[in-house]
MARKEPA-91158 format. One record per residue: residue in three letters; y, z negated, x of N, C-alpha, C in turn. Coordinates in steps of 0.02 Angstrom, whole numbers, plus 50000, padded with zeros to 5 digits. Atoms other than C-alpha are relative to their C-alpha. Example, Ala and Ser with C-alpha at 12.3 -4.5 7.8 and 13.67 -1.06 7.14 Angstrom:
REM MARKEPA-91158
ALA499415000050045497754961050615500605000050045/SER499415000349958499474964350684500554996349961/
END
This chain:
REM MARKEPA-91158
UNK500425002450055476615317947935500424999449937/UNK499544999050073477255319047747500004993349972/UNK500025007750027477475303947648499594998949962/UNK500205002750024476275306547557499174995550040/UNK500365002249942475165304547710499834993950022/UNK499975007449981475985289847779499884993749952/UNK500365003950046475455282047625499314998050005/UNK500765004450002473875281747637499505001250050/UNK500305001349912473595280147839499414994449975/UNK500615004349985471915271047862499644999850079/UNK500394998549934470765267848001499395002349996/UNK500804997850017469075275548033499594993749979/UNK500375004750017468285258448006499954997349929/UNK500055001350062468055256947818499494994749957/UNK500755004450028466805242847799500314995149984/UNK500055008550030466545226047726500554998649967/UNK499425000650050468115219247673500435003049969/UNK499464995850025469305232747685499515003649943/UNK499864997850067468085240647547500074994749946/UNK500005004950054468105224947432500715000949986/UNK499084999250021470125226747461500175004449956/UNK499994994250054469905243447383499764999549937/UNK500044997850082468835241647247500314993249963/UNK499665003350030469915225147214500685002949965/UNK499324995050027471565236947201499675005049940/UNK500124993950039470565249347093499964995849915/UNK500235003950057470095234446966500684997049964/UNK499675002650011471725228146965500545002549939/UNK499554995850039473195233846837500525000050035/UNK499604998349951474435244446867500645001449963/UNK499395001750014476145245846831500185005849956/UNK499954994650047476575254546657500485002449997/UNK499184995650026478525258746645500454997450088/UNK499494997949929479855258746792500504994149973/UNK499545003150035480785244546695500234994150049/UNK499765005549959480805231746841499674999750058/UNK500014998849926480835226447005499405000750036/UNK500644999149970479765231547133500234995750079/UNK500305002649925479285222047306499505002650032/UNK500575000349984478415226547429499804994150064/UNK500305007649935477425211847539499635002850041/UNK500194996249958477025218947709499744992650045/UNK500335005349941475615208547841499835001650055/UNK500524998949951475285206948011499464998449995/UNK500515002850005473605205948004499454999850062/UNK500085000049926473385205948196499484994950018/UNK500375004649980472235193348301500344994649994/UNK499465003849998473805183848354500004995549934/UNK500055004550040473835176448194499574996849961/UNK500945001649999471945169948173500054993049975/UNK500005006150020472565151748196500354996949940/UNK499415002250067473845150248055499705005349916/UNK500184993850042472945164147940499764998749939/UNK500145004650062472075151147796500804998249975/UNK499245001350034473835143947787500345005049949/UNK499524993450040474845159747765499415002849920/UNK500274996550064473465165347642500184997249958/UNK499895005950076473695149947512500655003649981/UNK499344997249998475735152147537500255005749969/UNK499864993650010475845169147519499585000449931/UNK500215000250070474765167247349500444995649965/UNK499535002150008475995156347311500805003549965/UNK499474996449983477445169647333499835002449929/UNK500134995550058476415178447202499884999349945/UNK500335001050070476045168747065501054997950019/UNK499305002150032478185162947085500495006949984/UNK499664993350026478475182047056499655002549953/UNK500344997750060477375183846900500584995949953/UNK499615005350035478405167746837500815003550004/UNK499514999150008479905176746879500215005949943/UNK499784996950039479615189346770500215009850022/UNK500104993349960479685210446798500175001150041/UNK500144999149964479235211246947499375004250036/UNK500564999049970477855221247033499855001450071/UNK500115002749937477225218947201499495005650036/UNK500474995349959476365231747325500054994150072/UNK500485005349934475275222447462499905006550067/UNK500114994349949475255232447619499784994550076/UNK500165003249941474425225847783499815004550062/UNK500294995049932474165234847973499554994450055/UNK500545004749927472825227048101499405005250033/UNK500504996949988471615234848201500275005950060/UNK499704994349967471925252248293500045005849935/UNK499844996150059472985262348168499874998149946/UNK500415001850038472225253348037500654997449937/UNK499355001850013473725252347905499965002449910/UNK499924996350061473495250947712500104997849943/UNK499455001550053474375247447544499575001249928/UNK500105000550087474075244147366500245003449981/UNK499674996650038474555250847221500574993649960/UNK499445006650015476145242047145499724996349929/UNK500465005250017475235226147052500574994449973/UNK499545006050031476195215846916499624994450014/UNK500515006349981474615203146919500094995150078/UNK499925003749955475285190047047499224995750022/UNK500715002349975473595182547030499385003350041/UNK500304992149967472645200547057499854999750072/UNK499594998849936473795201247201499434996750070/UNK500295009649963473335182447285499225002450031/UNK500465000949981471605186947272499425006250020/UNK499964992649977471635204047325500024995150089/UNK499995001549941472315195347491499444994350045/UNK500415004149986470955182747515499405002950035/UNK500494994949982469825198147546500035003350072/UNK500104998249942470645200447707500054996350055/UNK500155003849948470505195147872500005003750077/UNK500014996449931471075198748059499885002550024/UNK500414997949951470675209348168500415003550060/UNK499524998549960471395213748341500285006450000/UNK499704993150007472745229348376500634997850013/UNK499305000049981474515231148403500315002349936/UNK499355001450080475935229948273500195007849998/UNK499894993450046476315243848152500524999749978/UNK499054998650058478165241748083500225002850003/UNK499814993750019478565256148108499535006149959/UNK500264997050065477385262747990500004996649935/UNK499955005050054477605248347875500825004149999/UNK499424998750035479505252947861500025007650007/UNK499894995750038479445270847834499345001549947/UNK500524998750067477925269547702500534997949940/UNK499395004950037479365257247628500675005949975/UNK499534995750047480505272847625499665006049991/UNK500304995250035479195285247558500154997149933/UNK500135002650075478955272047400500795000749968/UNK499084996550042481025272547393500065004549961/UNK499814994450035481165288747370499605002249945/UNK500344999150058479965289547230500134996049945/UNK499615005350058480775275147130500164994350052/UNK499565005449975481785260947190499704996450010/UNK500185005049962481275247447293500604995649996/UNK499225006249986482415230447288499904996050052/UNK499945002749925481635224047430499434998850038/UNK500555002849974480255219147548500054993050051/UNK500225007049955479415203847652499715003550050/UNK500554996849952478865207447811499864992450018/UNK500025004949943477925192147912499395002050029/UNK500444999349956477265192848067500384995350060/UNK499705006749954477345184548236500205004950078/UNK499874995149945477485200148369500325007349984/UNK499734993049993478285217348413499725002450053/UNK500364996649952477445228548517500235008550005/UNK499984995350004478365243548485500855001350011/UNK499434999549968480155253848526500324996149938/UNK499695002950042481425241348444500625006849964/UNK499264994550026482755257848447499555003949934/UNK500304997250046481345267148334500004995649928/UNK500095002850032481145253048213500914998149949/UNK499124998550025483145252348203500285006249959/UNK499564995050012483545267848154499535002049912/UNK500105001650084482245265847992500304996649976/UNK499645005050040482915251447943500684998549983/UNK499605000250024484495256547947500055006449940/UNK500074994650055483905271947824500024995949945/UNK500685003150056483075258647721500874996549957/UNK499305004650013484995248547717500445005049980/UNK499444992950046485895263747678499605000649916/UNK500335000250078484845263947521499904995249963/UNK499855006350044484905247247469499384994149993/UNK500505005850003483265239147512500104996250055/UNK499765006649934483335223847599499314998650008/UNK500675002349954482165217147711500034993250009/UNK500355009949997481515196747731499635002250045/UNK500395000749956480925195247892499774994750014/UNK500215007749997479845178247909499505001350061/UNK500314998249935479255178448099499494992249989/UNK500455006749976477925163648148500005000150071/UNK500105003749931477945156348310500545001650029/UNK499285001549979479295158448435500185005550071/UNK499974993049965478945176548528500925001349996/UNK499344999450026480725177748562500485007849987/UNK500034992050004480655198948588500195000049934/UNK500184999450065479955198248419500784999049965/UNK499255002850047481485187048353500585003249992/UNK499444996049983482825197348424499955005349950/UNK500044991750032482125213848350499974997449916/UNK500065000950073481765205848159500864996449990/UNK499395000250001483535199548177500105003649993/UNK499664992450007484205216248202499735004349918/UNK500174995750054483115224448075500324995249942/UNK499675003950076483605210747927500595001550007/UNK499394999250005485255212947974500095009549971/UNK499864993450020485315233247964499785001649925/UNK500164997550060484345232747784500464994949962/UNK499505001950074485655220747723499564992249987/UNK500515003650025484265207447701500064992850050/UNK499905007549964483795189347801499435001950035/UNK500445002849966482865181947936499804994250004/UNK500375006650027481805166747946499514999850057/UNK500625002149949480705159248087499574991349966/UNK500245004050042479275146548022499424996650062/UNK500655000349987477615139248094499644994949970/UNK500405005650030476285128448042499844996150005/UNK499845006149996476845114448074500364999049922/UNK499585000450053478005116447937499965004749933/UNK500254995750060477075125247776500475000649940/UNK499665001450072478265120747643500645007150019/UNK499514993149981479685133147742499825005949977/UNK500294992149993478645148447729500145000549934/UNK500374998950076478105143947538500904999949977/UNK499244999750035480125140847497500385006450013/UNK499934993450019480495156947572499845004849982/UNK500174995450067479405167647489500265000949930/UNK500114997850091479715161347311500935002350028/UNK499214998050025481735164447368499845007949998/UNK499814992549997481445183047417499655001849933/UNK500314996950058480145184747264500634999449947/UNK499735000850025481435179647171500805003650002/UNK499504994049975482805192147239499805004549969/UNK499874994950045482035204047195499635001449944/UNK500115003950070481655199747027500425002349953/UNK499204999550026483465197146986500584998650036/UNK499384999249952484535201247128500324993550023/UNK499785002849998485755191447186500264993249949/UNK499825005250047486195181147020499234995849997/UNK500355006850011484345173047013500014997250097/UNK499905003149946484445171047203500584993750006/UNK499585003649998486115161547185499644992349954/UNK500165007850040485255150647042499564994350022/UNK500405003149960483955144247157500424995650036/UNK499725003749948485105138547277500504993549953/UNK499755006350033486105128647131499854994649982/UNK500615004250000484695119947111499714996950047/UNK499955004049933484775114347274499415002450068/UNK500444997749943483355124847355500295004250068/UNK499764998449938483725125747548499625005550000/UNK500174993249980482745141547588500375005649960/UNK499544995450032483755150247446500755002050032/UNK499605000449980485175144447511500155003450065/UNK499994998549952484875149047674500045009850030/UNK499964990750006484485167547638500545003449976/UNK499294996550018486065170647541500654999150064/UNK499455001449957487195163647687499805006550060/UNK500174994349961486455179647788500145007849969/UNK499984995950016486555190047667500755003949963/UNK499084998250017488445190047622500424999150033/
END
C-alpha cells in the first residue's frame, strides 16, 4: 500500500459520527505555511476504553487548547477502532476545532491498529517534519517485533513518540516502553483514578513539540512533575 493510501485507510462503515468527524475536519482550518511544529495525537478508540472515554475526552481537549497557547503548533487527530477502521485529520492549528472535532467520536469494538498509526506517522514525515506524536491507549494486540522496527524508522528521523498507556495490561506496557524508547521519546502509565496525570502529560508533550526541548525544560522549572518526568526518559 503507498502512503498515500495508508493515509487515508477507512472502514466500510461510514455513518453517523464518523461523517460529522468529516464534515467537522472539512469546516475546520488548515494549516497555511510550514513555519511550525507539527503533532500528531493518535487514539485508541477501541471498546476497552468505554469506561474512562468522557474523561480522556475533556483531558485530551485540554492537551489542545495548551497547544494553541503554546503557540505554532498544529495538530493532526488520528484515531483506529472498529475492524480496520483507521482515520486522520488534516493538520489543525485550531486547538479548539480540534477538542471538538473529538467529542464527535465514540467507541466501537476491534483490535488495535499501531501499526498503522505509526507508519501513517512516517508517511506525514516524509512529507514535512513531524516533532512528535501522542499515542494513548490501553492494549496491544499485534506483533510487538513489527511495531519495533517502525518506530525505530520513526527514531532514526527524529520523531519522538509519548506513549500514555491506561490501565495496567502489562503486554501492552512492555511493548509502549520499547517503542518510546526506540523513537527517542517517553512513556507514561495513568488511569482514572488519577485525571490530573494524563492532563499534565499532555500539556508536557504539547509543549515539546511546540518548542523542543528548551520549552519542555521550562515546564519542569516551574516545577511541573509530568514535565519533569518526561525529560528524565528522554536524555
Amino acid at each position: 500500500m503507498d502512503a498515500d493510501k495508508e493515509r487515508r485507510s477507512v472502514a466500510a462503515d461510514s455513518q453517523g459520527e464518523v461523517e460529522s468527524f468529516l464534515d467537522a475536519v472539512r469546516n475546520t482550518p488548515v494549516r497555511k505555511s510550514s513555519d511550525c511544529g507539527r503533532l500528531i495525537f493518535a487514539l485508541d478508540a477501541t471498546m476497552s476504553r468505554q469506561p474512562s472515554w468522557d474523561l480522556a475526552q475533556e483531558l485530551q481537549a485540554q492537551m489542545f487548547a495548551t497547544a494553541s497557547s503554546c503557540g505554532g503548533l498544529d495538530i493532526q487527530l488520528v484515531y483506529f477502532r472498529g475492524f480496520g477502521e483507521c482515520r486522520s485529520s488534516r493538520f489543525i492549528r485550531d486547538g479548539a476545532g480540534l477538542a471538538s472535532v473529538m467529542g464527535k467520536i465514540s467507541v466501537r469494538g476491534g483490535q488495535t491498529q499501531i501499526g498503522k498509526v505509526l507508519r501513517h506517522i512516517k508517511a506525514e514525515q516524509a512529507e514535512a517534519p513531524v516533532g512528535a506524536f501522542v499515542f494513548i491507549g490501553d492494549a496491544m494486540e499485534e506483533k510487538a517485533d513489527d511495531l519495533a522496527r517502525v518506530a525505530g524508522e520513526l527514531g532514526l528521523r527524529g520523531v519522538k513518540g509519548f506513549f500514555f498507556q491506561e490501565g495496567g495490561n502489562s503486554e501492552a506496557a512492555a511493548c509502549f516502553k520499547d517503542l518510546a524508547r526506540l523513537t527517542g521519546g517517553a512513556y507514561a502509565a495513568f488511569d482514572r483514578s488519577a485525571p490530573g496525570r494524563l492532563a499534565g502529560l499532555l500539556k508536557a508533550a504539547a509543549a515539546y513539540a511546540a518548542g523542543g526541548f528548551a520549552a519542555l525544560e521550562a515546564r519542569a522549572r516551574k516545577g511541573e512533575m509530568e514535565a519533569k518526568f518526561l525529560l528524565s526518559q528522554m536524555k
